[in-house]
N, C-alpha and C positions, 0 to 999 in steps of 0.2 A: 692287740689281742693277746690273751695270757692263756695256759692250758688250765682247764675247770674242771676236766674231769680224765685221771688214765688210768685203765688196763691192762693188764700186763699177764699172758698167759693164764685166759680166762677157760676155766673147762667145764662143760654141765652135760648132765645125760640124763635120763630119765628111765624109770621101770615100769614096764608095764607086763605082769605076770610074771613069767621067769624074763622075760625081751628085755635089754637094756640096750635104749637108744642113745646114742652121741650126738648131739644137738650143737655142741661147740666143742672146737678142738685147739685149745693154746692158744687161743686171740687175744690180739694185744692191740691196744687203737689209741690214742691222743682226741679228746673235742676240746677245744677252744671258745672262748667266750664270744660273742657277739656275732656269732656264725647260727645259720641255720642248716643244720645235717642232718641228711635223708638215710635214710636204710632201705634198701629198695632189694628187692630177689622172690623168689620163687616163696609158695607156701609152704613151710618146715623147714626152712634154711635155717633158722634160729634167731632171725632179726626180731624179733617179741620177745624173748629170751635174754637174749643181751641186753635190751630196754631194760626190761625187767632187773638185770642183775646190775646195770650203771646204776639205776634209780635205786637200789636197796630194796627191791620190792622179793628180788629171788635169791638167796645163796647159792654162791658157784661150789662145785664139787672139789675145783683146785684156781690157786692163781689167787690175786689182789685184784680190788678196786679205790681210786685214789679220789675225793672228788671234795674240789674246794679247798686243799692241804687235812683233809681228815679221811683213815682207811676206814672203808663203808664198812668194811664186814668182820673190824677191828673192833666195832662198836658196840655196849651190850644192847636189849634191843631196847632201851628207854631210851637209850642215846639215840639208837637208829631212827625213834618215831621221833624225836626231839629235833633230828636233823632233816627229816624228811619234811616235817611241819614247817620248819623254819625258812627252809632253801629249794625246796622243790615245787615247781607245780605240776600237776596231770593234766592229762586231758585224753577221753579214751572213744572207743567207737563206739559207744552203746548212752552217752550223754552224763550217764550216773544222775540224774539230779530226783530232786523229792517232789511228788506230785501235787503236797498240798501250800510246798512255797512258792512265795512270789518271787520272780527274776531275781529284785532287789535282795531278800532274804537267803538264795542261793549263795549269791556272792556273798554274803555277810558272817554266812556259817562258819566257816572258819578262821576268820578274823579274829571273833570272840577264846578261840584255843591260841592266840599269838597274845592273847591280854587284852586287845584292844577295847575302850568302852565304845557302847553303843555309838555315839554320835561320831565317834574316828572310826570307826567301823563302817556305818552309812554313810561317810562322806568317800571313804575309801571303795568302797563299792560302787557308786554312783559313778564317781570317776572310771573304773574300770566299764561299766558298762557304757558310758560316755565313749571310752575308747574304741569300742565293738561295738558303736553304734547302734546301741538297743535302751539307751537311758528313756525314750519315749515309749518303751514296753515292759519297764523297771514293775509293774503291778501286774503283771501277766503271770499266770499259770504256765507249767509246758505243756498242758493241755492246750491251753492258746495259741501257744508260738507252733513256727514252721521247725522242720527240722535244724535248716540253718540257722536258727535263731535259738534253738537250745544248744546248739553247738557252740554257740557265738557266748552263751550264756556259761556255757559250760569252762573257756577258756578267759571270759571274763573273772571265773570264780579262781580260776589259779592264777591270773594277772594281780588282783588284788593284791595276793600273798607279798608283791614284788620280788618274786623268786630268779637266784642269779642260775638256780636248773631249771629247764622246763619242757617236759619227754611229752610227746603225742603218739598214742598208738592209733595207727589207722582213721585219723580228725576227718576226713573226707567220704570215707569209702558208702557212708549211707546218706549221701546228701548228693542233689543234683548240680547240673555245671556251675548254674552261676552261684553256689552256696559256697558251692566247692573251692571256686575262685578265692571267694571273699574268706573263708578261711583260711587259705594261702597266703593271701596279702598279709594277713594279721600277723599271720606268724612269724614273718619275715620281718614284719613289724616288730613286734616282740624282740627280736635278737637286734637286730639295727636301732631301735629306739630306745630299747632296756638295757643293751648289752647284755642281756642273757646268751645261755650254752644254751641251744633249741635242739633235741633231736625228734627227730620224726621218722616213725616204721611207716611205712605205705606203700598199696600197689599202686596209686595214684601216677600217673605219668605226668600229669601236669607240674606235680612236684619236682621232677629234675631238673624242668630250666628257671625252677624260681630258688631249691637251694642254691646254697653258697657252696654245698660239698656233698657229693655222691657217692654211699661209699655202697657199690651190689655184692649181696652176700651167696653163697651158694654152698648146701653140706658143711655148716657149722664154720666155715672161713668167708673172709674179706675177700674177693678175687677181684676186685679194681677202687680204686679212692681218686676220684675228682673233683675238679673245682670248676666250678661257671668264674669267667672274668669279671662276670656282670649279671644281673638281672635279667634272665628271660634270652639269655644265651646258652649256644650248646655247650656242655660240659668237654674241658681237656683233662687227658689222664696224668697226671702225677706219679702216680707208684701202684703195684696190683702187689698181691701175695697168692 
């Protein structure tokens, strides 16, 4: 395992009327490739925020981000949308996807902005849904599909990319247990079978004993970083700040 993505005295706060809140305070973190890591704490700790600011999606107020050997926030933003298309995928709690595509055509949208022609496009998507076991719902609306099954389609569509980043906000929080599960497996899948960097914000508790690494955030800081030995084992502490 090599490090994908670090931080190093990351700060963001927010204004709301004359109020400026402090959301992150000087956090500094290492993720590592072929791990799957959790962010797990309270609502407003800042772990959506930090997601946010790894993946290039938020500028921090102060501090670096390093990810892949290129500084995210070093970059103008053609670079940053160039780098984001290239090397990352999403995947969020509300599914994003378009009402009047089919499964197949999801996954395929963004293929076509990496260059791909159509038929490396549809074989690459096929296979991803193949992966998340939906290639037999590939012509379905999400009108059609179950929640876990736009979910599934939804993580299909950044599987495709074959992204060596790949951030989940909250992948669980609106789908039932056993949806919930099978999104868990994938993911872990994902990091174990792509070597992808996986992080995941969630209140999901099922998520601590399937990450590789649990880091709980509270008031803008890291306050413990763990590692499961194994799969579906309790988590031991490492190091806290």
């Amino acid at each position: 395992m090599t490090t994908a993505i670090r931080a190093d005295h990351v700060a963001k706060s927010f204004l709301s009327g004359k109020v400026r809140t402090q959301v992150l305070e000087g956090l500094s973190i290492e993720l590592t490739s072929a791990e799957l890591t959790l962010i797990s704490g309270p609502s407003g700790c800042g772990k959506s925020t930090l997601l946010a600011i790894l993946s290039g999606l938020e500028r921090p107020d102060a501090g670096s981000v390093e990810a892949l050997g290129e500084r995210v926030w070093e970059l103008d933003r053609a670079g940053l949308q160039r780098f984001r298309l290239q090397h990352l995928g999403f995947v969020f709690q509300g599914f994003n996807l378009f009402p009047a595509l089919t499964a197949l055509e999801q996954v395929m949208l963004p293929l076509g902005y990496l260059g791909l022609g159509h038929a490396a496009a549809r074989r690459r998507a096929e296979d991803a849904l193949d992966e998340v076991d939906l290639a037999h719902r590939r012509h379905l609306r999400p009108a059609e599909l179950s929640g876990g099954e736009k979910q599934r389609v939804a993580i299909a569509r950044a599987l495709a990319k074959q992204p060596q980043l790949f951030f989940a906000d909250e992948p669980t929080s609106a789908l039932d247990a056993k949806s919930g599960q099978t999104v868990i497996d994938i993911l872990h899948r994902i990091a174990r079978g792509h070597g992808a960097t996986v992080l995941c914000v969630s209140h999901d508790p099922r998520l601590v004993t399937h990450a590789d690494r649990v880091l709980r955030m509270e008031d803008g800081r890291i306050l413990s970083d763990q590692r499961n030995a194994a799969p579906g084992s309790s988590p031991v502490e490492e190091s806290s700040s």
